[in-house]
BALOBA-1460 file (C-alpha; in Angstrom, 3 decimals):
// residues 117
<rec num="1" residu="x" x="123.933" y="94.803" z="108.563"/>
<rec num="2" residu="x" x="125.883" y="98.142" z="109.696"/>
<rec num="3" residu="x" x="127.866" y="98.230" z="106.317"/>
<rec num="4" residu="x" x="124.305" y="98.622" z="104.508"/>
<rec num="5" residu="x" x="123.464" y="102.157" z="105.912"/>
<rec num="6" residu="x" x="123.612" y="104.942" z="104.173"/>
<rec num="7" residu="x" x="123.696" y="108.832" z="104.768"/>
<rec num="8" residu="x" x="121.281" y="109.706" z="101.573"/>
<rec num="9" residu="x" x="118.499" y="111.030" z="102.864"/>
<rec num="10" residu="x" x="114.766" y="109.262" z="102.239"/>
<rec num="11" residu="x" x="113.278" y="112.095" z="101.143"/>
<rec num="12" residu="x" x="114.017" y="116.166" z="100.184"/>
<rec num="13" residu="x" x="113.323" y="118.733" z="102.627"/>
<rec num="14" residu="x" x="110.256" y="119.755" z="99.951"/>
<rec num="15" residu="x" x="108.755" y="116.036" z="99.960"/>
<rec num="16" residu="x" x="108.760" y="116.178" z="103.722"/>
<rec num="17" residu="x" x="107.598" y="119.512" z="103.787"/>
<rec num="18" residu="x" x="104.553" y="118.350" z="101.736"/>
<rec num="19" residu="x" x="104.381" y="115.218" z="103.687"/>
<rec num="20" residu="x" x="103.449" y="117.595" z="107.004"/>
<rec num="21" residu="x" x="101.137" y="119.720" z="104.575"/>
<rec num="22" residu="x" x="99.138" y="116.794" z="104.077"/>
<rec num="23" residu="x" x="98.656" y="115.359" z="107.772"/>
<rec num="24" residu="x" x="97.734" y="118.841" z="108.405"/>
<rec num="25" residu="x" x="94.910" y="118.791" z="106.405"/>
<rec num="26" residu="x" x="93.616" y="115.476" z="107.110"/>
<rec num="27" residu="x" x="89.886" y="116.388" z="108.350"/>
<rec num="28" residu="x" x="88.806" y="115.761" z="111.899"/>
<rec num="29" residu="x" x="84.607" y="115.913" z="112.159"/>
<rec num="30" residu="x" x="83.433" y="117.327" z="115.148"/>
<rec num="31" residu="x" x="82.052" y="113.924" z="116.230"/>
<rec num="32" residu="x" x="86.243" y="112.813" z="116.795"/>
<rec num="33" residu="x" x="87.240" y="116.195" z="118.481"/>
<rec num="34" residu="x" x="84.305" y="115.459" z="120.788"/>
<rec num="35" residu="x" x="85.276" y="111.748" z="121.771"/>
<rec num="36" residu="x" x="88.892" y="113.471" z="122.110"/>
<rec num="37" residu="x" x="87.661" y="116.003" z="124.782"/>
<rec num="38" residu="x" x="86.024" y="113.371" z="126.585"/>
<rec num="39" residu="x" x="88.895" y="110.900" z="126.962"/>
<rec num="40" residu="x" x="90.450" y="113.796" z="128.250"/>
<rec num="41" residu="x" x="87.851" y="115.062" z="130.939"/>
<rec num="42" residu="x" x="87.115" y="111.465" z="131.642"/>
<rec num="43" residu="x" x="90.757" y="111.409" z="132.616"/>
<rec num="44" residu="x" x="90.221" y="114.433" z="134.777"/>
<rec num="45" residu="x" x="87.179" y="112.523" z="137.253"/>
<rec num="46" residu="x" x="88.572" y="112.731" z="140.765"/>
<rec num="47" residu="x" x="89.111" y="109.617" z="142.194"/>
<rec num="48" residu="x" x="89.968" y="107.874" z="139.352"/>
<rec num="49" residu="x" x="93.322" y="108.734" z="137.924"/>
<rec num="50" residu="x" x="96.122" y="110.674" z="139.937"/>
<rec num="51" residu="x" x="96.589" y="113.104" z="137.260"/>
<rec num="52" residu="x" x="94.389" y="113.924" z="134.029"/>
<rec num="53" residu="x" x="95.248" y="114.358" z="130.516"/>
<rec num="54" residu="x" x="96.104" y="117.668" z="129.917"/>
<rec num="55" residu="x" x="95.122" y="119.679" z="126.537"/>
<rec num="56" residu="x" x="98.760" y="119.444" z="125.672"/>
<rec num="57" residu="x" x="98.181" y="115.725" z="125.442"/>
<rec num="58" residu="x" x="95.275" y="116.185" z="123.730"/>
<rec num="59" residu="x" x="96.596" y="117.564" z="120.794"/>
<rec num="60" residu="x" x="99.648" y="115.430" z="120.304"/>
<rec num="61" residu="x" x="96.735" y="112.504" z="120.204"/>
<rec num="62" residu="x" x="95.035" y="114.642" z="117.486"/>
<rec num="63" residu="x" x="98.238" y="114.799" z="115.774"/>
<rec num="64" residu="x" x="99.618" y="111.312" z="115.798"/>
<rec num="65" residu="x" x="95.803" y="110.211" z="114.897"/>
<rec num="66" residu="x" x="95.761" y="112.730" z="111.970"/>
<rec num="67" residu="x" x="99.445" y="111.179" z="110.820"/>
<rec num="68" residu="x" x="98.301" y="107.488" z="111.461"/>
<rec num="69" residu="x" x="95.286" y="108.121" z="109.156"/>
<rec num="70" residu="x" x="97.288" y="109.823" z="106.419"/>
<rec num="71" residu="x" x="99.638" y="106.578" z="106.725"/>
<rec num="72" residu="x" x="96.577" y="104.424" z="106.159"/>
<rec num="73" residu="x" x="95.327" y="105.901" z="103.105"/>
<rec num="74" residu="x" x="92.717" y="108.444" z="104.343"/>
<rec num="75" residu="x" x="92.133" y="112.022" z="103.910"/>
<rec num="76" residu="x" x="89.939" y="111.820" z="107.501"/>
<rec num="77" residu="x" x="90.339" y="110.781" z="111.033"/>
<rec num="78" residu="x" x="88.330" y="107.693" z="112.652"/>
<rec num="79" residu="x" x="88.125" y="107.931" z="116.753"/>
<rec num="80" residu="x" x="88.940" y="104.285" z="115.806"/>
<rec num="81" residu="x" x="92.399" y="106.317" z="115.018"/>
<rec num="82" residu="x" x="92.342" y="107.825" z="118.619"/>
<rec num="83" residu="x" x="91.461" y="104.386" z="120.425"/>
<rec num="84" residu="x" x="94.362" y="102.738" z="118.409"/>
<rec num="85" residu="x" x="96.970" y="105.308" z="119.340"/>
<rec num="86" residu="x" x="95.938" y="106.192" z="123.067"/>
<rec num="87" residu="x" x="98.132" y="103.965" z="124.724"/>
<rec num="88" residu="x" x="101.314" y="104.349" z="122.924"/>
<rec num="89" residu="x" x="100.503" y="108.077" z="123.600"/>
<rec num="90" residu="x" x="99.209" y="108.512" z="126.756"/>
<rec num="91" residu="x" x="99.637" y="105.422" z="128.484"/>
<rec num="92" residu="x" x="102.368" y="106.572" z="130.340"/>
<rec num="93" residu="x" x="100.944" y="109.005" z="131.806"/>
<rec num="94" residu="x" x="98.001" y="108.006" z="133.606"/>
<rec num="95" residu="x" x="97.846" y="106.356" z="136.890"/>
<rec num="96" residu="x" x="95.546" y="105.210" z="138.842"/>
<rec num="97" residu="x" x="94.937" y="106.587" z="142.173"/>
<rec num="98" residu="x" x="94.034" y="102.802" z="143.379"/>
<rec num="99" residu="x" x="97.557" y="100.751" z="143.631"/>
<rec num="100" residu="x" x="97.650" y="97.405" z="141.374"/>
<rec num="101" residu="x" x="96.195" y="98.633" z="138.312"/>
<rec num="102" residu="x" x="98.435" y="97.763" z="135.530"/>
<rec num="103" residu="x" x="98.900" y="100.607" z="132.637"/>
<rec num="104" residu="x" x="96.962" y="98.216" z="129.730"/>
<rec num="105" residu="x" x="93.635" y="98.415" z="132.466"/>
<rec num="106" residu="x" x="93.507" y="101.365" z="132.933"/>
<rec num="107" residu="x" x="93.808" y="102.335" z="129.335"/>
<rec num="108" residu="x" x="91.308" y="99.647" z="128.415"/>
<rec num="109" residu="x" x="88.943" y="100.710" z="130.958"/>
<rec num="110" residu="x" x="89.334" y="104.355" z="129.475"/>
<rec num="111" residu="x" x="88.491" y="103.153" z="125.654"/>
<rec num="112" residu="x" x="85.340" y="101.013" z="127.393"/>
<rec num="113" residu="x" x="84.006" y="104.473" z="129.481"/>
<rec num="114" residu="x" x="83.854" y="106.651" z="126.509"/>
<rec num="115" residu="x" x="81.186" y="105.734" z="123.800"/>
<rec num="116" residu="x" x="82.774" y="105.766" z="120.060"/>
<rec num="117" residu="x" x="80.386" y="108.416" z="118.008"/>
């Protein structure tokens, strides 16, 4: 109901401050950052999508994943973390070059191409 909202805030500017400290520090192996770079250049194949992944997009995947795993508990990212996020993330941004393709393919396809480490 509207008459239950309140203006107090959820948390102090220190507690959120702390909150970002700890994403930040949530450890990424080399392993993920690899299976990161290669969504991205797999995104990149001519032919296949109209327009790539750029590195831009890479790191706000590296960033949501790093948040997502601090949200479930973990001081380290899973590229089960990347694969779960991709499409709320990406998704919108690639298209294929071949009409008909519906956004959930092509993402799917992507998460099939690329071997989890």
């Amino acid at each position: 109901m509207v008459s239950d909202c309140t203006d107090a805030p959820m948390c102090s500017t220190q507690q959120l401050k702390d909150l970002q400290k700890a994403v930040h520090r949530i450890h990424v192996a080399d392993p993920a950052l690899d299976y990161l770079q290669e969504i991205l250049a797999y995104t990149r194949i001519p032919d296949r999508y109209q327009q790539g992944l750029s590195p831009r997009a890479g790191l706000g995947l590296l960033a949501v994943a790093k948040a997502w795993a601090f949200l479930e508990g973990r001081d380290y990212l899973l590229p089960d973390d990347i694969q779960q996020l991709l499409p709320a993330v990406a998704g919108h941004r690639l298209q294929n070059t071949q009409p008909g393709n519906h956004k959930q393919t092509l993402i799917k396809d992507l998460i099939e191409a690329i071997p989890v480490p």
